[in-house]
Structure formats: C-alpha cells, structure tokens
N, C-alpha and C positions, 0 to 999 in steps of 0.2 A: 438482404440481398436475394434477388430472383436468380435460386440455383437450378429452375428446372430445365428451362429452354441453353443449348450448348450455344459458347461464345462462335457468332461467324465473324468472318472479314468483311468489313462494309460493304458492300454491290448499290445501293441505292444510292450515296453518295462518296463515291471512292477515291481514293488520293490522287488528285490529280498531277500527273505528269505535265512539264512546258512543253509543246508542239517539237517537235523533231528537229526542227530547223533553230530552235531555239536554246541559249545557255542562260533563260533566267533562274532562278536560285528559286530554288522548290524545297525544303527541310526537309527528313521524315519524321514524320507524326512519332514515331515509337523511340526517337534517338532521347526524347524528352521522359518518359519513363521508366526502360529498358533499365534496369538497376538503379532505381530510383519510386521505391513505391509509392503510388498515392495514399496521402494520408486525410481520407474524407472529414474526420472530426475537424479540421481546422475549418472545412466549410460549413457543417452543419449551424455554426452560428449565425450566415448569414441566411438563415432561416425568418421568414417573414420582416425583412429589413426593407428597408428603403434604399436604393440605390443612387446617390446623388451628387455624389463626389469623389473622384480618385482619390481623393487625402484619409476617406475611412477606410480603405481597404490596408491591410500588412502584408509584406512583404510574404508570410507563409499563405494567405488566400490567395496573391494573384498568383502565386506561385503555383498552388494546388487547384490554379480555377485551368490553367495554362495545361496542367497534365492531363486533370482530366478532359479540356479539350481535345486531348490530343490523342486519347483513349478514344472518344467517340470519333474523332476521324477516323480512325483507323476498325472500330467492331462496326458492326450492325444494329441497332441499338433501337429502330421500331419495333418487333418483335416485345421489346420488354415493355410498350408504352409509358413510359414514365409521364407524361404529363395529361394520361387518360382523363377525363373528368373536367379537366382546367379549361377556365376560360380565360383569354389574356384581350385587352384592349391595345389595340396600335391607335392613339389619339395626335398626328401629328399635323399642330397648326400652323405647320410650317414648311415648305414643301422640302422632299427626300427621297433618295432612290435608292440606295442602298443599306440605309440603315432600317425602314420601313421595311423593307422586302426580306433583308437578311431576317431580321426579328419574327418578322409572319412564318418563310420558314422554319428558321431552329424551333417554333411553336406548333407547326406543323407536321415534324418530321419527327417530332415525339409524342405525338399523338394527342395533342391539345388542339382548342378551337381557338380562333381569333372576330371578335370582333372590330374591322377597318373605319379608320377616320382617316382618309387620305388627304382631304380638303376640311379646315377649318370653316372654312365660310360656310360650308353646310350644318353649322353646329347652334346650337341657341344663342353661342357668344357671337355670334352674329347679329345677335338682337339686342346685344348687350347683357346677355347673362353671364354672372362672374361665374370661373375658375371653382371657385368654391362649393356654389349650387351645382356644377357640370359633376365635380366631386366625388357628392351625395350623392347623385344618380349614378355612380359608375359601383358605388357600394352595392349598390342591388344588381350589376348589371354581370361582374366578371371576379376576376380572381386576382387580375393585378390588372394595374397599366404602364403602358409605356409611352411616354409623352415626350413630343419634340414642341418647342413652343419661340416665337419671337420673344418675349419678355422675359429678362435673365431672372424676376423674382415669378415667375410661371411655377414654378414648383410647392413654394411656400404659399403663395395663393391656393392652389390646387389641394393643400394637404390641409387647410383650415379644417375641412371637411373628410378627409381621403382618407378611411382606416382598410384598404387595401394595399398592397405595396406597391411602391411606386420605381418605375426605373426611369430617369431623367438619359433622355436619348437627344440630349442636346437642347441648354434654354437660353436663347437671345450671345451674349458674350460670356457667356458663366463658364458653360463646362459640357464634356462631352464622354463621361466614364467609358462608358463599354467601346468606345474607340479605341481606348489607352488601354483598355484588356482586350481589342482585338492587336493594335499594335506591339503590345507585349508580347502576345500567344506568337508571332511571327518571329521575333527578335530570338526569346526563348529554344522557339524549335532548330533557330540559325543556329544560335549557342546556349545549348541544353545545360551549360554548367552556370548559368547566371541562375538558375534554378536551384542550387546550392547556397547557402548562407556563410559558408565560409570561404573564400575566394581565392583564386589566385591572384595576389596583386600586381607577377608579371605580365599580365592578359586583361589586366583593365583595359576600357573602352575611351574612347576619344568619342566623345557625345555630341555631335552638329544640326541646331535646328536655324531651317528657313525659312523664318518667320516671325511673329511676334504675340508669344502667348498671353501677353496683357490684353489681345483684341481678338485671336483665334483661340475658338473654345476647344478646337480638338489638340493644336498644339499646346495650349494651357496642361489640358490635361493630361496628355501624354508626358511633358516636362515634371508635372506635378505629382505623376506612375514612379517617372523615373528615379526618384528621391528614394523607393524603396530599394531601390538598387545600388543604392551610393557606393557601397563595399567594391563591386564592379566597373566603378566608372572613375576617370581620372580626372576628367572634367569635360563642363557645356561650356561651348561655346556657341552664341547665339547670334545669328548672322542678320540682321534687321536695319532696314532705312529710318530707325525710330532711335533718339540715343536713349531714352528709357522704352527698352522692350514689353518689360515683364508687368508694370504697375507693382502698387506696395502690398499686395495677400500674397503672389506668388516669392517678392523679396524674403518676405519674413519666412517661408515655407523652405529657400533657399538657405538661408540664414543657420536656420535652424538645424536641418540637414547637415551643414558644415562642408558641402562639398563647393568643391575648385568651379567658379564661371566666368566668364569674360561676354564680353561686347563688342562686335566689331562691324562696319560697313563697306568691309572692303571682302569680298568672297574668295580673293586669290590669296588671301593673307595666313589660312586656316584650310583649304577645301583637300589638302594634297595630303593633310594627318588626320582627318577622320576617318574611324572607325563606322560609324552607325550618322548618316544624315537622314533626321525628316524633314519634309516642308510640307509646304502650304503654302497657298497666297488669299483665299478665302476668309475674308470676316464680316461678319454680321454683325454692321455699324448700325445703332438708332432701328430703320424701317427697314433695312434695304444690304444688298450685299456689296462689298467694295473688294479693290483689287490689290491688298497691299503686299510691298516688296515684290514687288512684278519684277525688277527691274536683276533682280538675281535669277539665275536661269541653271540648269545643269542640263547635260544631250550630252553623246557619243565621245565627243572631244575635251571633256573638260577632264582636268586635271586630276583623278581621281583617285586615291591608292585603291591598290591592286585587289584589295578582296575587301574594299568598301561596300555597304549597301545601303541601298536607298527606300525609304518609305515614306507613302505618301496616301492622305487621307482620304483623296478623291472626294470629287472630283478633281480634275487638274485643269489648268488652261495652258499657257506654252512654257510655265517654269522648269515643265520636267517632259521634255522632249521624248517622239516615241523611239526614235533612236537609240533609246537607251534599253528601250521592254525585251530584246531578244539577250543582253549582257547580263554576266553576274551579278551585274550593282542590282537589277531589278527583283526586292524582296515586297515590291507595293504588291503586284498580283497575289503571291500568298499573304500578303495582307490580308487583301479584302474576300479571300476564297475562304479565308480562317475564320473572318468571322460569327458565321452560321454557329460552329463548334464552341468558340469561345462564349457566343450568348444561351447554346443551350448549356453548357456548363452552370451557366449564373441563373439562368430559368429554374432548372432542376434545385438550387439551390436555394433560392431566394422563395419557391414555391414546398420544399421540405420532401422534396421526391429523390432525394440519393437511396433511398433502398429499395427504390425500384431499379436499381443497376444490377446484372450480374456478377457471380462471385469473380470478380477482378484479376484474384491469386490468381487464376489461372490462364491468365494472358502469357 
C-alpha cells in the first residue's frame, strides 16, 4: 500500500449529486464500506485473468470489486497512479458509446495509456485477417484488451493467439460482464447489505427483468451476476414476448442455483411487487440490431411499488420513458455514472495494481 501521499476526497470525479429539481436515487458510495472492510485478497486472484463471463466471478469478487468501487468514488485516487506504465487496447468492432468511453476513462483517470479502435473497418479484419493474427499483434502492442465484437465466438477466436488479458466488453449474443458488475455496483450501493453473505431473508428481493436474456447479452448477464446473489433474492421473474426467454446455458445455470423464476407476457400481472426491475429492449440478432419486447414500456404512470427501482443498460428507446428520470424508481443514471469506478476496480485488479492503493484503514 502507498502510505506516503494522505487519503483526499475525490474533486476530479466527485459524487455526483441529481439536479436540484430532481428525486432520482443517487446511493452513497461509503454506505457500501462504512463497517464493512474491504477485503483485497479475494481479488488479487483475478490477477492476470481473462474477463469473459459473469459465471467466473463469486459472490466474495463482485462483492469486493463493488466496494472497492465505491472507495474510489469517493478518495482521490490519480495522485497514487495505479495503472502508471500500462497500456490497455479499446478494440471495439462493433459500435459503443458508453462502454468504450467509460473503459478509456477508468484507464485514464488512473494513469494508464489507451490505445483506440473505435471503428473496426479500419483494422486488417477488414481485409480478412483473423482475430487470432490481430491477437498476436496486440501481444507486442499493450497490456491488456478490451474488445467488443459482433461474433459471439470473437473471444475464443481472439485468444488462439492472446496471452495478454482479455476483457470481453460485449461479443455478438453471448455476454456483457462488466455491465453486470457495473449494474451490481448500482444495486449494492442502493442496498449495501446484499454485500453481506448471510441475509436477511425478511428483505429478499423481488427480481423483474424486461426482456430476454437468451438474446440480450447484457440482460443475459446481469441475470447470470444475479445467481450470486440467490440468498437475497426471492425470485425472477422474467417479463418477455418470447415463451422461452432464457435459451438452455442460462436454464441450467438457473437450475443449478435453485432459485424461484417464472415466466410471464403479461407486465400488469407482476410489475406492482417488484422490488428491482431491469430492462432492455436491445439485441444483437445475426448482423444487425433488433427491437425486441418493445411492446412493454414503464413512464411516470405505471404501476410501480413505491420504492421500486429501475435499471436500464442504455441505450434506451421508448421502453423506459424520461418521465420517469426525475423519480425515485430512476437507479439507471447511477448506473451508468458507476461505471467508470466499477471498471477501474477490475482494471486495477486484473492488471495486479491493488498495491498501488493507499492505506485503506484509514478511510
């Protein structure tokens, strides 16, 4: 631990407050560590790992990636340069605004370098070179990657050759991890006690997604996060135009888990006892993006319990009306403002820079 420089309050990216005029649901960052210390050894394992699936992370990593997110919201944390030296690759062949930009920051704002692939077509696979040759070259070129890519086997192509790490930032239908650890780091800081392994079981959750994780790679994987969480949760129910939502990897995953799910296509039938709804209507079918379960919507007037919240992956299109951005239900904004923190938590980690943090204790 770097005990020379004293711990500050963040000022370069600081907690942000909702506008004045507004009651969306903002957490604080410290309510999630405050008697609860982080315990870094559980992450030093994901030290030089591959990032590729919500299903390898435990319940004690996304737990401890979540605090220490919530650490770095809250100090100042250029000062220590933790990722001085490092070079990270943003390679996404597929286009992004948020996930792209959030990752160059969190890379940026701890003192690493990024080399940008914004556009695929400007890459050699444009001429027909595989994934695997592209690889090899990224061996000499950085210190990790992070790759969005159309083709859900883009990963395991890419890694024939990849002995850097790799973070899969979304491949074709597959999966979309660091969404489900920025979506978790949001949920967490709402109820800092899901952070806890032993539960209350009068405060489990009512679980509501809008959508269909068999086809949407961020609701896949956020459903697929949520499993770590069982203990907390009373059950999903999954609200989709599909009568098989999930496909058969995430059944057996459900399966497995043992927790309570259901199936429904009707959104008046469930929407008034959830706890925690995410949606989505985004999937990346074949070439091309499609609009599925459009036809479920939530805005201002629906039917909502009273200290329900809502998250949503963003983009959105009209499922999730803006009616709703100035109310309590809206937990999407600290969503996607968390991010940044949640991916430098996994940066730090997966590049083996947690002792560039200062001494902690004394938060």
């Amino acid at each position: 631990m770097n005990e020379e420089t004293p711990i500050e309050e963040n000022r370069q990216t600081p907690f942000l407050e909702p506008p004045s005029d507004s009651e969306a649901t903002r957490p604080e960052p410290s309510d999630l560590f405050n008697n609860n210390p982080l315990q870094l050894d559980k992450l030093r394992s994901l030290e030089g790992q591959n990032i590729l699936s919500a299903t390898q992370f435990s319940f004690g990593q996304v737990a401890e990636l979540c605090k220490l997110a919530a650490i770095l919201e809250k100090i100042e944390v250029w000062p220590y340069h933790p990722l001085d030296g490092k070079i990270a690759v943003t390679a996404f062949f597929e286009p992004s605004t948020r996930t792209r930009i959030s990752f160059e920051s969190s890379v940026h704002r701890l003192g690493g370098k990024v080399i940008s692939i914004a556009d695929g077509t400007t890459t050699g696979q444009a001429k027909g070179e595989s994934l695997g040759d592209i690889g090899e070259m990224f061996n000499a070129y950085a210190d990790l990657v992070i790759m969005r890519h159309t083709e859900t086997d883009a990963p395991e192509q890419i890694l024939n050759n990849l002995r850097i790490p790799l973070i899969n930032a979304g491949n074709g239908s597959g999966e979309h991890p660091t969404q489900a650890l920025a979506d978790w780091f949001a949920i967490l800081k709402w109820k800092p006690s899901l952070a806890e392994p032993n539960p209350n079981r009068e405060n489990q959750l009512h679980l509501g997604i809008l959508g269909t994780p068999g086809s949407m790679r961020a609701v896949k994987s956020f459903l697929l996060m949520a499993l770590l969480f069982k203990d907390h949760i009373k059950k999903v129910t999954v609200i989709s135009e599909m009568a098989d939502p999930f496909g058969s990897d995430v059944i057996d995953h459900l399966t497995a888990a043992g927790i309570e799910y259901g199936v429904t296509n009707d959104i008046q039938e469930t929407i008034a006892d959830l706890d925690v709804i995410y949606m989505n209507s985004i999937a990346f079918l074949g070439d091309s993006y499609k609009n599925l379960d459009a036809r479920f919507k939530l805005d201002s007037n629906s039917p909502l319990k009273e200290d329900a919240v809502i998250l949503h992956p963003l983009a959105r299109l009209d499922e999730l009306d803006s009616s709703l951005d100035k109310t309590p239900h809206n937990l999407y904004f600290s969503q996607a403002h968390g991010a940044v923190f949640i991916r430098q938590a996994l940066l730090m980690s997966v590049l083996g820079r947690l002792d560039s943090l200062p001494d902690l204790d004394k938060l």
